[in-house]
N, C-alpha and C positions, 0 to 999 in steps of 0.2 A: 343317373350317375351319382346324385348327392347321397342318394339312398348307401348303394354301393359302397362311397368311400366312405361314409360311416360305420357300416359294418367290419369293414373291416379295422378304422381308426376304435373301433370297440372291443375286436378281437386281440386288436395290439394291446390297451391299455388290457385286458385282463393277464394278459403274458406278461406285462412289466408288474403290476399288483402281483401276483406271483410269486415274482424274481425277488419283491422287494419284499415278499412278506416270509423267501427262503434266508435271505443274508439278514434276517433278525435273526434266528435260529441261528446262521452259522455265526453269528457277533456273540451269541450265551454260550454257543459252543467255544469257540475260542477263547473266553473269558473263562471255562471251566477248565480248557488248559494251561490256565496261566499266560497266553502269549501278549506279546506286545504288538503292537501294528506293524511294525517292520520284521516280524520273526516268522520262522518256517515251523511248520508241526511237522517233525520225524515219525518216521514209524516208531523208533526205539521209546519216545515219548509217550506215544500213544498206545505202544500195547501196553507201557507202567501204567497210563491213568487207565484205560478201560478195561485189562487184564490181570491187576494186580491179585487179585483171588483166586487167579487163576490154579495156582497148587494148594488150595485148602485143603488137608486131607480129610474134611467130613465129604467133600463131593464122590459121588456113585461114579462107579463106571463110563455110564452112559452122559452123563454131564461132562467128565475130562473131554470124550470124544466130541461132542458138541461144542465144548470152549476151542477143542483143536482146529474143527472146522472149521467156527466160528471168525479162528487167527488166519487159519491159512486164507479164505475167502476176503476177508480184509488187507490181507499185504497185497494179494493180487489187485483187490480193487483200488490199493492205494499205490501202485505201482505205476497202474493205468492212468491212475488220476493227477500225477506227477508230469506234466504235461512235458515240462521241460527239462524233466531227467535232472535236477537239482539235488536230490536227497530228499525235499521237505516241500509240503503244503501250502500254500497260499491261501486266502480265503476264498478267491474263485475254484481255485483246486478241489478247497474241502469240499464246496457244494458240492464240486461235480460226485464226489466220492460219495457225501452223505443221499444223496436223488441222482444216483446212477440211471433211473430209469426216467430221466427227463434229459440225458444229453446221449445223442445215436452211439459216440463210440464206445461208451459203455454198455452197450444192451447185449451184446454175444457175452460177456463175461458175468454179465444176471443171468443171462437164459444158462451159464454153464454151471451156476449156484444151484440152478436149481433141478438139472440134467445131473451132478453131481450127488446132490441128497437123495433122488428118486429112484437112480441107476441102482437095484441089487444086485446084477449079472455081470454088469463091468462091460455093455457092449457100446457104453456110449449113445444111448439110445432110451426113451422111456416106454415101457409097452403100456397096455392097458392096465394090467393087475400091479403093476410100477405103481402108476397115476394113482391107483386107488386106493391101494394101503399105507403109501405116504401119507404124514401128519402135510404137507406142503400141494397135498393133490386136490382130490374130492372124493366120496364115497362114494361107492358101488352104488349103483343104479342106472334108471332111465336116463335120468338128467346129465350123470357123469358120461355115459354114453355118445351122447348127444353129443357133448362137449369133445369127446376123447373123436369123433368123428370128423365134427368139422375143422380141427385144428390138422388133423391127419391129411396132410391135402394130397399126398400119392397112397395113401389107402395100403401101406403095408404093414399095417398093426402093429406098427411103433412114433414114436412122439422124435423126429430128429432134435438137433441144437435148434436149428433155425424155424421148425412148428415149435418147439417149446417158447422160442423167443417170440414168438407170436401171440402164443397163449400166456405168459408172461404178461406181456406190457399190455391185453385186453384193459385190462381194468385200467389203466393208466390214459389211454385213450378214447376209452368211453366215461371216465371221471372226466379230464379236460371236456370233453364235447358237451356233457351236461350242464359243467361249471358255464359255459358261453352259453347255451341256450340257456340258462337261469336269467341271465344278468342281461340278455336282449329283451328276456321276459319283463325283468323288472324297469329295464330303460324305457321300453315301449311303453310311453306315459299313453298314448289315445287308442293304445289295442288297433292300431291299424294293420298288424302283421309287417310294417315296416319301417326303419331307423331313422330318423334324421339327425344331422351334426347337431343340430340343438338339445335333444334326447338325451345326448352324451354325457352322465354326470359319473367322472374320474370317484367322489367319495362314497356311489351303491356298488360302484365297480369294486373298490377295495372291501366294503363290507360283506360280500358274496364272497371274497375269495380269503378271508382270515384262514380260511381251514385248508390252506392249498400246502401243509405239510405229510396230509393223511400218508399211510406205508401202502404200499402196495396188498390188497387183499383179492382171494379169491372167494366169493358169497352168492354165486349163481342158482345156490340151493342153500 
């Protein structure tokens, strides 16, 4: 039992190290938009600070469309993240907004980010040669295969919303699993294969998890 509730009193403090090492991020971020502690981030604010380039007439074609998308994908995620329908952001808000893929009811509106960019036929749906000539996918081959198979879980040679939101958050939840199996590794001072409440040191826990901002990547090849 002692073994037990350490493990998991280990898996908690790396969730809180985490939490605590995202709302530094979101405190630079808020402080790059000017707000005060008591103040809301509108969208109208936020697309001045992050969009204001946004009509340079040196940008190509293909960059307007990407800054377009770029806007539309962010009002929706910032609509969703508007928990309480206010107008404006809070700083637990913005988390959610900035690591949509660490809180569940944001994950159909990633998986749609990215069912959006892939989709060139407009069925709503990502096929194989979608997946693959996407900048957002993998390249043609064995591997990509592989990949395009096990996510496909009724096998009708396309990527729905909910397999793409699968194949999505992979890496998101195989990074978390790694990050805990790291930091049991390093808690485990006598290599016994198992935890004790004493083992449990809170400052190797934060040191393992400094990097717990990384973006979502796909690098399976």
């Amino acid at each position: 039992m002692a073994v037990r509730r350490g493990f998991l009193l280990a898996v908690v403090l790396v969730l809180v190290a985490a939490a605590v090492a995202g709302r530094k991020v979101v405190s630079l971020d808020w402080q790059h938009h000017g707000l005060g502690p008591d103040e809301r981030l509108t969208f109208e604010q936020y697309e001045r600070d992050v969009f204001h380039h946004e009509n340079d007439p040196g940008h190509s074609e293909e960059m307007k469309r990407l800054l377009a998308r770029t806007k539309q994908n962010d009002r929706r995620r910032f609509q969703l993240s508007d928990q309480n329908q206010d107008g404006g952001l809070d700083k637990d808000e913005l988390m959610t907004f900035l690591w949509a893929e660490e809180f569940p009811h944001m994950h159909d509106t990633l998986a749609l980010e990215f069912v959006e960019d892939m989709d060139r036929d407009g069925d709503n749906a990502v096929s194989y040669r979608e997946f693959t000539v996407s900048k957002s996918g993998i390249k043609d081959g064995y591997g990509a295969k592989q990949v395009f198979k096990k996510f496909d879980k009724d096998a009708d040679g396309n990527l729905s919303l909910e397999e793409m939101k699968q194949w999505v958050l992979s890496p998101v939840s195989e990074r978390t699993k790694q990050k805990v199996e790291g930091v049991l590794r390093e808690l485990d001072r006598n290599k016994d294969g198992k935890l004790s409440r004493i083992e449990i040191n809170p400052k190797v826990i934060r040191k393992q998890l400094m990097d717990s901002d990384e973006p979502i990547t796909h690098d399976e090849f």
